[in-house]
N, C-alpha and C positions, 0 to 999 in steps of 0.2 A: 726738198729735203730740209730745207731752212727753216721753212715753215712748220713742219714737222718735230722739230726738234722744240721750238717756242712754243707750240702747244704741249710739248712734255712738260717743257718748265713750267706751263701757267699750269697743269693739274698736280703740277708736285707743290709748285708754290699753295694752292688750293687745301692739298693736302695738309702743309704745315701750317697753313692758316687756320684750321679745324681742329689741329694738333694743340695749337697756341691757343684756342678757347677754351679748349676743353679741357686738357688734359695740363697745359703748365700752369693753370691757375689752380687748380692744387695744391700741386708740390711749390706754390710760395709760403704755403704755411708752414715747408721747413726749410726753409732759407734755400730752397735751391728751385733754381731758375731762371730758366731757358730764355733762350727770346731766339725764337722756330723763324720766325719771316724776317729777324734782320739776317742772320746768316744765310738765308734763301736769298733773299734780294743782293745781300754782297757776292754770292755765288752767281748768280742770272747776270749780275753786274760784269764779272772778270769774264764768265764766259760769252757774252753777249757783244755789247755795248753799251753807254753810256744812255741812250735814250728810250734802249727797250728797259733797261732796269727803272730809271725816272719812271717811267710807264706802267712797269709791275709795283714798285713802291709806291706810287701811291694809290694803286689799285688798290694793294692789299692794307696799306693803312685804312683805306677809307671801309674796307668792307671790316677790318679789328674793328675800326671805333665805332662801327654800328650793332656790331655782335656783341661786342662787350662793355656798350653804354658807358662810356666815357665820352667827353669832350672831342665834338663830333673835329677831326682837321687837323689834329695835333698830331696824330699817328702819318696822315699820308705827307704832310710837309717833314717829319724827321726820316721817313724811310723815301722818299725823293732825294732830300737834300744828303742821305747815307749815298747812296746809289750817284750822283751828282758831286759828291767827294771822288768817289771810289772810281769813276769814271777822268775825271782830272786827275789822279793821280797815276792812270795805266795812261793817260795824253802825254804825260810829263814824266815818260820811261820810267817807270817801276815795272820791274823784273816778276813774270809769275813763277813765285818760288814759294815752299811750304812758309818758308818766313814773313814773308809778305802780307800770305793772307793773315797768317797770327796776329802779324801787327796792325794789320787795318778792322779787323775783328776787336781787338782788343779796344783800338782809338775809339772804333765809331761805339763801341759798345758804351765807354766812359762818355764819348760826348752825348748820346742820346739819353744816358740817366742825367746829367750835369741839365740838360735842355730843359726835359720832361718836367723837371723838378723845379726850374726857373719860371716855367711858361705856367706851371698847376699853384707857385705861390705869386704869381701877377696875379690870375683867377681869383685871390682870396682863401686857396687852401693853405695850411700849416704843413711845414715841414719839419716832419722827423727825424731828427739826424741819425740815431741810434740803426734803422731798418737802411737810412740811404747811405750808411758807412759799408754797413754789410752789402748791401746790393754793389758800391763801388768796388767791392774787395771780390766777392765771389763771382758776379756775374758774369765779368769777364773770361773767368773760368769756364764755368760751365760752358757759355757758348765758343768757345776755344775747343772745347771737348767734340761739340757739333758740326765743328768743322771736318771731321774724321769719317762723319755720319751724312752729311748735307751735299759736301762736293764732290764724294765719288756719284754719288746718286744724279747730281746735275752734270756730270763729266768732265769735271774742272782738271785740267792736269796741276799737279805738284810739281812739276816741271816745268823749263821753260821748251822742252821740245816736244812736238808733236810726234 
């Protein structure tokens, strides 16, 4: 049955992998947007463990940064290292509670723009600050919103009782 279940998650994760090519690189061009596979991977994370999510994260990084031709290794080392937080944090007693996930939702959401943004101006790209103010302001949001969407569907309880 265990097994069973992990195969749900890798074709739901699959799913919003697909979700995330296609369909929220769109709606960036009105400042709203998603980010499908790090709320999947913090989800697989709380319900899982610590080493199946490391294992989907950067499954699913690696297969984003080949779909969407970016800088191939950046994607699966920040959704590891999400899923590798998120994991030490339920080691070192945090509570699953709806607030919990908010908050860890929200951090990993700001550290992995703050990353992304570091690791792509070493590279020699410029940054923008005007778009990366708005993505620190709203992002978080939106994927706060997906949380509503993402963990009933992976079975995450809002509680801590089973």
């Amino acid at each position: 049955m265990k097994i069973f279940s992990k195969a749900i998650d890798f074709f739901i994760l699959i799913f919003f992998l697909i979700l995330q090519v296609v369909f929220a690189q769109q709606l960036k061009l009105y400042y709203i947007n998603f980010d499908f596979i790090l709320v999947a991977i913090i989800a697989i994370t709380f319900k899982n463990s610590l080493t199946v999510g490391m294992v989907y994260g950067f499954f699913a990084g690696l297969v984003f940064d080949l779909l969407s031709s970016s800088i191939v290794g950046i994607s699966p080392l920040i959704f590891a290292l999400d899923a590798f937080i998120i994991g030490k944090l339920l080691e070192s007693g945090l509570k699953l509670r709806l607030v919990s996930y908010v908050l860890a939702v929200f951090m990993l959401t700001e550290i992995n723009i703050i990353i992304i943004n570091i690791i792509y101006y070493l590279f020699g790209y410029n940054i923008d600050f005007a778009p990366l103010g708005i993505d620190l302001l709203l992002k978080p949001l939106f994927n706060i919103i997906l949380i509503f969407i993402i963990f009933p569907l992976m079975r995450v309880k809002f509680s801590g009782e089973e």
